[in-house]
C-alpha positions as CSV (number, residue, x, y, z in Angstrom):
1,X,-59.4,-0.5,-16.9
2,X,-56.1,-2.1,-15.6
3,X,-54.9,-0.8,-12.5
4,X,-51.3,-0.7,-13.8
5,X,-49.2,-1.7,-16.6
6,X,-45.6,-2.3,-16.1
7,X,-42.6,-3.9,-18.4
8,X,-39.1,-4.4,-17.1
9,X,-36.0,-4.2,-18.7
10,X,-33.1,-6.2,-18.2
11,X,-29.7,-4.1,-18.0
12,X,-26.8,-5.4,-19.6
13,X,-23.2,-5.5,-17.5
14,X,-21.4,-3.2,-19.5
15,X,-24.3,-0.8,-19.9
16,X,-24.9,2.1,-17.4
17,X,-28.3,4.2,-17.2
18,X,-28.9,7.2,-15.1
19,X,-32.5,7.9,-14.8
20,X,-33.5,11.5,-13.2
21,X,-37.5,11.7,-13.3
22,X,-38.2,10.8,-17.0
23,X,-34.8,11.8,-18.5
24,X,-32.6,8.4,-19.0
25,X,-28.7,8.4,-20.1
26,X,-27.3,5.3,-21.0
27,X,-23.6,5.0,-21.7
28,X,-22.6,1.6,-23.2
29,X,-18.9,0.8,-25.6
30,X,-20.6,2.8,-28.7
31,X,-21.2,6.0,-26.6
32,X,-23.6,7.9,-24.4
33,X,-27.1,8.6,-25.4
34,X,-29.4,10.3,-23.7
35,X,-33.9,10.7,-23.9
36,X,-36.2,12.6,-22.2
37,X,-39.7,11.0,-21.9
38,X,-41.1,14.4,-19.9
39,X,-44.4,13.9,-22.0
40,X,-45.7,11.1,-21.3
41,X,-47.8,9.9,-18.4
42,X,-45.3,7.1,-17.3
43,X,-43.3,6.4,-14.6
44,X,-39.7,5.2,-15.0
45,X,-37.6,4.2,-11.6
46,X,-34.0,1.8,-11.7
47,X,-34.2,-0.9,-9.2
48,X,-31.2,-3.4,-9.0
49,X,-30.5,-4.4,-12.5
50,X,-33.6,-3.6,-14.0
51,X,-35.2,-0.9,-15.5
52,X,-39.1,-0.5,-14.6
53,X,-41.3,1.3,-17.0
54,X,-45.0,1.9,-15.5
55,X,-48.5,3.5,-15.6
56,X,-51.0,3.3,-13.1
57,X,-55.0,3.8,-13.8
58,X,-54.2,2.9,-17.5
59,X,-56.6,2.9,-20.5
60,X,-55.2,2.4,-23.8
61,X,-53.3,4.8,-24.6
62,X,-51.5,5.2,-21.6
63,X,-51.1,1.3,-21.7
64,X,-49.5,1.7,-25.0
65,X,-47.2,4.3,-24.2
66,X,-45.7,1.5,-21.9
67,X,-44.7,-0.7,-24.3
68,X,-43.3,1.8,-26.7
69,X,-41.2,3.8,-24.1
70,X,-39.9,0.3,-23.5
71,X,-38.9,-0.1,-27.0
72,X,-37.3,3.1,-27.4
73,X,-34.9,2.1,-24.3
74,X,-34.3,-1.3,-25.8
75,X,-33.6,0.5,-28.7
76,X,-30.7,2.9,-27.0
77,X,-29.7,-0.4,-25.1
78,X,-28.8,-1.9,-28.1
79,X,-27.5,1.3,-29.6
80,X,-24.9,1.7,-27.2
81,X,-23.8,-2.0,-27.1
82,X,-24.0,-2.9,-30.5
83,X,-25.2,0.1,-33.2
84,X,-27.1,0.0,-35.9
85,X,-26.4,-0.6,-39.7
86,X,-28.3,0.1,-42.9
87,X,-26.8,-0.7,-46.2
88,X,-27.8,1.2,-49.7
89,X,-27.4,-0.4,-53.1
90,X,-26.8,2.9,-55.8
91,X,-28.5,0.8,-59.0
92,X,-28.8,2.4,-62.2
93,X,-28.8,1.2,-65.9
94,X,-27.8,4.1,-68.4
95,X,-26.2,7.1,-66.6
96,X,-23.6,6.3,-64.3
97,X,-24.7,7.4,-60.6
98,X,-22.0,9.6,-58.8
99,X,-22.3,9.6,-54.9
100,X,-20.2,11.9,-52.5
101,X,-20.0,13.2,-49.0
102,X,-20.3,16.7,-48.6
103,X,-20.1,17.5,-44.7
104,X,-23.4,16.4,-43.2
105,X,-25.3,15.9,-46.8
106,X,-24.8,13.5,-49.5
107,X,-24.5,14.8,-52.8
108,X,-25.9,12.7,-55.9
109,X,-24.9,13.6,-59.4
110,X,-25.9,12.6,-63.0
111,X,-29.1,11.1,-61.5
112,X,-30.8,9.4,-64.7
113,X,-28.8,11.9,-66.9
114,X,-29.7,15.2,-64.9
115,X,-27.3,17.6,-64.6
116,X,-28.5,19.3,-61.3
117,X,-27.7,17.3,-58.4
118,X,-29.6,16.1,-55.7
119,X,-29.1,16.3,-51.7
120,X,-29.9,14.4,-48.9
121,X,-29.4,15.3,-45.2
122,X,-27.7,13.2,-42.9
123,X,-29.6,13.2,-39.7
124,X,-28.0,13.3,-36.5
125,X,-24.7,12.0,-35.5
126,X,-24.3,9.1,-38.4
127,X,-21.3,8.0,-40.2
128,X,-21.9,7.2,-43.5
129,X,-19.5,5.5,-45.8
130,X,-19.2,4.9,-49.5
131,X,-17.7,2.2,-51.2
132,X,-18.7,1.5,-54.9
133,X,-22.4,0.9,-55.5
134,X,-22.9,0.8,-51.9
135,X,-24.0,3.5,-49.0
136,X,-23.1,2.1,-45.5
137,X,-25.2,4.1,-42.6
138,X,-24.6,3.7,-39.3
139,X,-25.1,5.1,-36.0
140,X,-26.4,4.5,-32.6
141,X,-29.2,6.0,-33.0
142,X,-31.3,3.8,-34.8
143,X,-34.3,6.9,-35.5
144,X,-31.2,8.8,-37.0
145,X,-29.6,6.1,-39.4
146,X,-33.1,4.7,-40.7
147,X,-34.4,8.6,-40.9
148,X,-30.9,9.7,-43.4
149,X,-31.2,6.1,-45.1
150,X,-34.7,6.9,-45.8
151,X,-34.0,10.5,-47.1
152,X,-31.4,9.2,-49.2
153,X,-33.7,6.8,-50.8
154,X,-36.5,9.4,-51.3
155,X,-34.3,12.2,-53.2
156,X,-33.8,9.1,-55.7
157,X,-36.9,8.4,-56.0
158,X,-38.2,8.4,-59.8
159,X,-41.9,10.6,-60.3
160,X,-44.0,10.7,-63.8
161,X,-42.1,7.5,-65.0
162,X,-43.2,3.8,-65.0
163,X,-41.0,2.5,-61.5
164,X,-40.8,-0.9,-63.1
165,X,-38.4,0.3,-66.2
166,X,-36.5,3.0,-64.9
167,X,-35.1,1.3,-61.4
168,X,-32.4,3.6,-61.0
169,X,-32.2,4.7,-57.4
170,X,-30.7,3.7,-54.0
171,X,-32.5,1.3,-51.9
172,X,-31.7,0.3,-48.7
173,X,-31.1,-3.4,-49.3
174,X,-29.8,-4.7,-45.7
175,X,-31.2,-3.5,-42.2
176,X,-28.8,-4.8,-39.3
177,X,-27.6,-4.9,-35.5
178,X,-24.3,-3.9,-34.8
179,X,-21.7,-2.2,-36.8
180,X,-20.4,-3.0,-40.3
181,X,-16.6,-2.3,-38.7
């Protein structure tokens, strides 16, 4: 058993975190974005420029939880500096696909010739865009834009038929760092 497991983070310039006990804010050019790590049995303190994230007496899991708290800050790091993209290919060989935002859902018609259409939620605060055969996702939130580019896939997805004849669908094609602006 380790005594204590520790990872820093480096802080960019133009970033600014606020950590209060295991709530952290960070406010970077994208926007603000805020986490709360209440439940796990970490430690989290701001000294100078970098961010420490700690466990003391660890076994595994608690060693684990280290490294992927650290991650998820990275994460909003990054989110806030530069944003995340995903890009969706609509692909379809006999019935035209017809895609089109509806509030905070994305409404897909004439799915392989169906004439009820399907729905997927957007998750979160994510602007979508759509511009011919492709679905732009992006966010800063990078659990939000690959959770609604994943749930736009899925309600395309084709059941009882063989996948490698009918590829109609929309497949996230292109996974990226910053904005597609």
């Amino acid at each position: 058993m380790q005594q204590i497991k520790e990872e820093l983070i480096a802080i960019p310039k133009n970033v600014n975190i606020k950590v209060s006990g295991k709530h952290i804010e960070v406010t970077g050019e994208y926007g603000q974005f805020s986490r709360d790590f209440s439940a796990a049995p970490i430690s989290i303190e701001l000294e100078n420029n970098l961010l420490k994230v700690y466990a003391t007496w660890v076994r595994k899991k608690e060693s684990a939880l280290v490294g992927t708290i650290s991650s998820h800050i990275r994460n909003m790091i990054i989110g806030v500096t530069e944003g995340f993209t995903y890009k969706l290919k609509i692909v379809y060989s006999h019935f035209p696909i017809s895609v089109k935002l509806d509030r905070k859902k994305i409404v897909i018609n004439n799915f392989t010739g169906e004439r009820k259409s399907r729905t997927a939620k957007i998750v979160g605060d994510v602007k979508v865009e759509i511009s011919g055969d492709d679905i732009i996702v992006s966010g800063i939130n990078i659990e939000n834009v690959g959770q609604t580019a994943a749930n736009i896939q899925q309600v395309t997805r084709v059941k009882g038929k063989d996948p490698r004849i009918f590829l109609d669908g929309i497949y996230v094609y292109e996974k990226q760092r910053g904005t597609s602006n």
